[in-house]
C-alpha positions in Angstrom: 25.9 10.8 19.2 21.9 10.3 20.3 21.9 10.0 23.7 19.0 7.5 23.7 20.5 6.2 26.4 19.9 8.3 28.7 16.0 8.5 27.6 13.7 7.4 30.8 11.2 5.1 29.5 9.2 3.4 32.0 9.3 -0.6 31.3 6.5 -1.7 29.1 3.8 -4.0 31.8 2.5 -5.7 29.3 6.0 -7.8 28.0 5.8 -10.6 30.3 2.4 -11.8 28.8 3.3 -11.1 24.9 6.7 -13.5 25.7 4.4 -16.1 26.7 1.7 -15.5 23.5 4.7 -15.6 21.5 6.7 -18.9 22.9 3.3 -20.9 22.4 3.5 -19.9 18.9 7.1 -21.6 18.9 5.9 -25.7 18.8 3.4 -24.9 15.3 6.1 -22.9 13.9 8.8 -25.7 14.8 11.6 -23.7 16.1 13.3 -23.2 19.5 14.0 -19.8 19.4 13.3 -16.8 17.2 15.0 -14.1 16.2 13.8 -10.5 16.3 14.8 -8.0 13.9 12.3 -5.8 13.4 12.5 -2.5 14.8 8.7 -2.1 16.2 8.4 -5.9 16.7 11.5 -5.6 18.7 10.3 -2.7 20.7 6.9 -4.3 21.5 8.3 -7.7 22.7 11.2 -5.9 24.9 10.4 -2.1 25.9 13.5 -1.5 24.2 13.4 2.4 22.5 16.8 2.6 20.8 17.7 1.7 17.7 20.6 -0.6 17.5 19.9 -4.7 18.6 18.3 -8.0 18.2 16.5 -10.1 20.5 16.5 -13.7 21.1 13.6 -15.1 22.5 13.9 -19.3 23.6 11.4 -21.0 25.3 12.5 -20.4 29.1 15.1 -17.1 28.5 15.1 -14.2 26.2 18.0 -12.0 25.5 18.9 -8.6 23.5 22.1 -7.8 21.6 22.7 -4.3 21.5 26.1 -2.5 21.4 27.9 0.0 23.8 25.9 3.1 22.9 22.5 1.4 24.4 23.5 -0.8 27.2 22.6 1.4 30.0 19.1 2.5 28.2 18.5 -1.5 27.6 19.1 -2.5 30.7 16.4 -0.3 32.2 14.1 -0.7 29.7 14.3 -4.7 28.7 14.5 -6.0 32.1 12.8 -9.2 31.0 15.9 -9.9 29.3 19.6 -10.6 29.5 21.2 -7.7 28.3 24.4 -8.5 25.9 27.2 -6.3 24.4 28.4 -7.2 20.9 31.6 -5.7 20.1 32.1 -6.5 15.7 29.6 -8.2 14.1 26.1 -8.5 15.4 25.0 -11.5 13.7 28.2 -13.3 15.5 26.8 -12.4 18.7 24.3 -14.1 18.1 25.6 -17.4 16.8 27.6 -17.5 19.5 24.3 -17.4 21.7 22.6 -19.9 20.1 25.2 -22.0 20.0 25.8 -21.7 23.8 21.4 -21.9 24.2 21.7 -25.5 22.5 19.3 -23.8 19.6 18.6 -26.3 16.5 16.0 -24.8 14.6 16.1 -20.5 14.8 12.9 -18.6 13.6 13.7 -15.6 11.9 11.3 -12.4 10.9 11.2 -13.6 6.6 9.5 -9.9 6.0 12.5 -7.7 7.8 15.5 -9.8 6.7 17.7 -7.9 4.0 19.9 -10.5 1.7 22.7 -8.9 3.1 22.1 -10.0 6.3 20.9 -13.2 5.1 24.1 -13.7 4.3 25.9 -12.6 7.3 23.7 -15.1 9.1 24.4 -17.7 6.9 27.9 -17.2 7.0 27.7 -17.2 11.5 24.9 -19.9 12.0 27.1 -22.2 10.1 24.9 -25.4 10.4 22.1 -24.4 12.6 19.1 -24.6 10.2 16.6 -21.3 10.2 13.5 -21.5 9.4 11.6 -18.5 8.1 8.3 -17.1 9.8 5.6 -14.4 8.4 4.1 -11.8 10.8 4.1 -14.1 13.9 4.7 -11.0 16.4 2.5 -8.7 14.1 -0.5 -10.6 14.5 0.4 -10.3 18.3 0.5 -6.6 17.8 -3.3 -6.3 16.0 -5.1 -6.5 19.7 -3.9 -3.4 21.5 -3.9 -4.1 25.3 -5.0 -1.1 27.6 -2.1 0.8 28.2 -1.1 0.6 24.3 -5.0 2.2 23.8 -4.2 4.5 26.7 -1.2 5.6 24.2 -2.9 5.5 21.1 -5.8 8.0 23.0 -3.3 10.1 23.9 -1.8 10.6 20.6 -5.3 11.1 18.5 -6.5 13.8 21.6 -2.9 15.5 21.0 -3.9 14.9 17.0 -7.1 17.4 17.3 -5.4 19.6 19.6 -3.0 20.3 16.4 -6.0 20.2 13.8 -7.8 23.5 16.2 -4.6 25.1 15.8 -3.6 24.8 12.3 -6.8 26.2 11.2 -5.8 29.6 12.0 -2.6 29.2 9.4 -4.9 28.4 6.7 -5.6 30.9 4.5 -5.1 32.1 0.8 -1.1 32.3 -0.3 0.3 29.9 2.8 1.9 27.3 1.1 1.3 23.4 1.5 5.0 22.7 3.1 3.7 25.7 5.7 0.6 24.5 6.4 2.6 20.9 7.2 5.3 22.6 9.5 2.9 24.1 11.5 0.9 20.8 12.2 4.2 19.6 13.2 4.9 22.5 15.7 1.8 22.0 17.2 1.6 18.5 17.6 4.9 18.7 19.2 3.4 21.8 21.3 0.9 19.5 22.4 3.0 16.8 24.0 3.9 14.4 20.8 7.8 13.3 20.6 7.0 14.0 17.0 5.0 13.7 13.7 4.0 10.5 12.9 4.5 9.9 9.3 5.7 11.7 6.0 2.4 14.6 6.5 -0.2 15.0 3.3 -1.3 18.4 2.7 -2.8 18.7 -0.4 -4.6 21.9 -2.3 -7.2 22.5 -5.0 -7.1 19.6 -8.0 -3.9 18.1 -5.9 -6.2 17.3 -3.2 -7.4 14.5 -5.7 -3.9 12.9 -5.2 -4.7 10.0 -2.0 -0.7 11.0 -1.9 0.2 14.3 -2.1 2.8 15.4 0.2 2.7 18.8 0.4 4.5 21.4 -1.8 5.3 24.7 -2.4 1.9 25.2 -4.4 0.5 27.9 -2.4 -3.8 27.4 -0.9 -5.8 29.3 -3.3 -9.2 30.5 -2.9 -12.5 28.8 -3.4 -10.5 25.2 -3.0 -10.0 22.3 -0.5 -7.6 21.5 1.7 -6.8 17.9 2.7 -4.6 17.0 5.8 -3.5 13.5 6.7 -1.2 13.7 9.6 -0.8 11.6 13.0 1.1 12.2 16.5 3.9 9.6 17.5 3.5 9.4 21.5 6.1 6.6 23.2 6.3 4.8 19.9 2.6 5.1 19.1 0.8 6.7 16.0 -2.3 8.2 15.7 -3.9 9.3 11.7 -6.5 11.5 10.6 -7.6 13.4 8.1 -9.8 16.3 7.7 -10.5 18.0 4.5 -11.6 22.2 4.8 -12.7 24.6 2.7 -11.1 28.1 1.9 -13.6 30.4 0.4 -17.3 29.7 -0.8 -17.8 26.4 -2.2 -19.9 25.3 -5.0 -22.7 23.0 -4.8 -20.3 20.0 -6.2 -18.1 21.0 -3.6 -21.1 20.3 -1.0 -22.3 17.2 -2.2 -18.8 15.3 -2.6 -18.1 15.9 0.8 -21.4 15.1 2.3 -21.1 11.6 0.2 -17.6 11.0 2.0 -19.0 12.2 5.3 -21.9 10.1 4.9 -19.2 7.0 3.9 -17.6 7.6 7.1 -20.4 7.7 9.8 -22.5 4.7 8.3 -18.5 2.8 8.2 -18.3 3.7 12.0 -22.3 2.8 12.7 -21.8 -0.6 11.6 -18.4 -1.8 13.0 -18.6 -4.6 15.5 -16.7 -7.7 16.6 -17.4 -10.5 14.2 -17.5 -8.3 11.0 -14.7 -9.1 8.2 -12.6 -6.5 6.4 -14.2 -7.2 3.7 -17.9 -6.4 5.0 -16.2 -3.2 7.0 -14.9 -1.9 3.3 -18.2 -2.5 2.2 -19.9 -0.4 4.6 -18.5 2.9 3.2 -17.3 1.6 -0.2 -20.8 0.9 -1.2 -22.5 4.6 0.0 -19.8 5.7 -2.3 -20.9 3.9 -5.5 -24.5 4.2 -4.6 -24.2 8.0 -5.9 -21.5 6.9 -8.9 -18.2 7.6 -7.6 -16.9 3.7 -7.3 -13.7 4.1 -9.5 -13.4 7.3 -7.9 -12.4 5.9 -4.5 -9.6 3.2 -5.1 -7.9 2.4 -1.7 -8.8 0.7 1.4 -11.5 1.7 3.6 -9.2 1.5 6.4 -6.2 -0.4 8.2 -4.6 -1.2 11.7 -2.5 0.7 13.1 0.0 1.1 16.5 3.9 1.5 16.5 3.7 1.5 12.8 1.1 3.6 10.8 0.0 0.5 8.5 -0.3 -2.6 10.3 -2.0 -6.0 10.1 -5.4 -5.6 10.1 -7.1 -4.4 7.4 -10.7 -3.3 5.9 -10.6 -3.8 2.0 -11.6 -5.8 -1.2 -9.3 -7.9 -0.2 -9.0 -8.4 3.1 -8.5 -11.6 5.4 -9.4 -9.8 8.8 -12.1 -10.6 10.8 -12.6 -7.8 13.5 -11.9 -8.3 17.3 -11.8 -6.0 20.6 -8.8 -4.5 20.8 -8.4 -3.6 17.4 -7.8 -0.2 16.5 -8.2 0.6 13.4 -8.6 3.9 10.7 -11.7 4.8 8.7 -11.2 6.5 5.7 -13.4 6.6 2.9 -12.3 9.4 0.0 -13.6 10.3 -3.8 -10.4 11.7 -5.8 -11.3 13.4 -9.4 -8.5 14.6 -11.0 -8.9 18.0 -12.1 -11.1 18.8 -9.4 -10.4 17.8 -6.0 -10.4 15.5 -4.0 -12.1 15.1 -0.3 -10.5 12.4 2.6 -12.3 12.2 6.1 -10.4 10.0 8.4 -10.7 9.0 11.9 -9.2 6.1 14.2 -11.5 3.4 16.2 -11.0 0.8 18.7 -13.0 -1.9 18.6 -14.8 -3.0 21.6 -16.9 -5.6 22.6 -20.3 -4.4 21.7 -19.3 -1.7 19.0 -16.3 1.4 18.6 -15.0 4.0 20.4 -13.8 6.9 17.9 -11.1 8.1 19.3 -10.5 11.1 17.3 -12.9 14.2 17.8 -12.1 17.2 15.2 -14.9 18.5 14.1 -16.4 16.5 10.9 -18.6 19.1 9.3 -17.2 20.9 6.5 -15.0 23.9 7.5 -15.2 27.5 5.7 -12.1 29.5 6.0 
């Protein structure tokens, strides 16, 4: 058994405030209660770090469900909630609550509600009618208040610390799946609880693939090398990426990634409050295309990010954001040829009230190894 349990967590400050953000979402939405499901949306409205529950939030109480395994650890780490065991089904539980809470109309998460359990709540809410919401406690999550940045910080400083390191693993016949290992090592080594996502190294003409987990395809010379990888600190994510050079490269090499580097500065120089996604994409998307390579760069400039690694806000084609302080937020333009290469330069921003602070600092000149 995990003994989450007995993990030490400090209550999150901030919950008080995002339960009253969130109840004066309740009378637009029309419910008297909602229902939390989703794992990170869970964790940001209660502090909760296991795995296992569900929280119901009413205008004047809120309580978590959670089973034997996580009482102790929910009880220190929810204390704006009632704490309740559930001893068969979960979903019962929580009828049973509502029931007791005089709920009528129950909000639930539409986005993080399998049809299996759409049935199993069906088949315990009886007549109690449900109405289904759409990233109410997401768009809560997009502004990150201080001591989420203070995380986030932590986790993109603890990010380069692994980037200095890994350079020295780099070298002709280390394979992809090595190279990926020992970013993992040292981002551990460095203080993260882990990696942050599913890592990308990717070598040579596979570092054309936006996607390429890393294989046994061992670095060869003259080639790039592209890492995308991110720290997971209390629940929060950092992502960057940094694309190096082993051997001498040619003067294509040179100029596709001084296009991408020059993408990614004028993207940070022109961030600010006010801007939408879509002018954000813009700002690198277009430096791209000015020297030819628009179909050669095919995904989003950039995207939010927190306790999950692709959040809310986005910048893109087509994007609906419009940038705030307290957004924080990747930038990461990229040109992808296939039988070439391919060259990614990544780094994470908050957005502040006059501007962005980058938060990540590894070097952004091209590498030689």
């Amino acid at each position: 058994m995990k003994e989450e349990e007995s993990q030490k967590t400090k209550p999150l400050q901030g919950v008080p405030g995002r339960l009253a953000r969130l109840r004066s979402e309740f009378p637009a939405l029309g419910i008297d209660a909602l229902l939390i499901t989703h794992g990170p949306n869970r964790r940001y409205m209660t502090g909760f770090t296991g795995s296992a529950g569900i929280a119901l939030v009413t205008q004047e109480e809120a309580f978590l469900v959670t089973d034997f395994r996580y009482m102790m650890q929910a009880t220190d780490q929810a204390v704006e909630y009632s704490v309740i065991r559930h001893e068969a089904q979960i979903f019962q539980t929580v009828a049973d609550l509502t029931s007791k809470l005089g709920v009528h109309r129950l909000g639930l998460e539409s986005g993080h509600v399998s049809l299996q359990q759409s049935g199993q709540l069906q088949a315990a809410l009886g007549s109690l009618e449900y109405v289904q919401t759409e990233d109410v406690i997401e768009r809560l999550r997009d502004v990150k208040d201080e001591e989420e940045i203070r995380t986030i910080s932590e986790a993109a400083r603890i990010t380069d610390a692994a980037f200095t390191e890994v350079l020295n693993c780099i070298q002709p016949g280390v394979t992809e799946r090595r190279i990926a290992a020992e970013l993992e090592y040292q981002l551990r080594l460095a203080g993260a609880e882990s990696g942050g996502f599913a890592f990308i190294v990717a070598s040579g003409e596979r570092s054309a693939l936006p996607h390429g987990l890393a294989s046994d395809k061992e670095i060869g010379q003259n080639e790039f090398v592209t890492m995308d990888f991110g720290a997971n600190v209390r629940g929060y994510l950092s992502d960057i990426t940094r694309t190096v050079f082993v051997g001498q490269p040619s003067e294509r090499h040179e100029k596709l990634y001084a296009i991408v580097l020059e993408a990614n500065m004028k993207t940070i120089a022109g961030l600010r409050p006010g801007l939408s996604g879509r002018e954000g994409d813009s700002l690198g998307r277009d430096v791209i295309a000015s020297y030819g390579y628009r179909e050669q760069f095919g995904h989003g400039l950039g995207h939010g990010f927190g306790l999950e690694i692709h959040e809310q806000v986005r910048l893109s084609r087509e994007s609906k954001s419009v940038l705030v302080p307290g957004h924080v937020i990747t930038v990461e333009p990229g040109i992808y040829i296939p039988g070439f290469g391919g060259v990614r330069i990544e780094d994470d921003v908050l957005i502040t009230d006059d501007g962005v602070k980058v938060l990540t600092s590894s070097p952004k000149e091209l590498l030689l190894l």
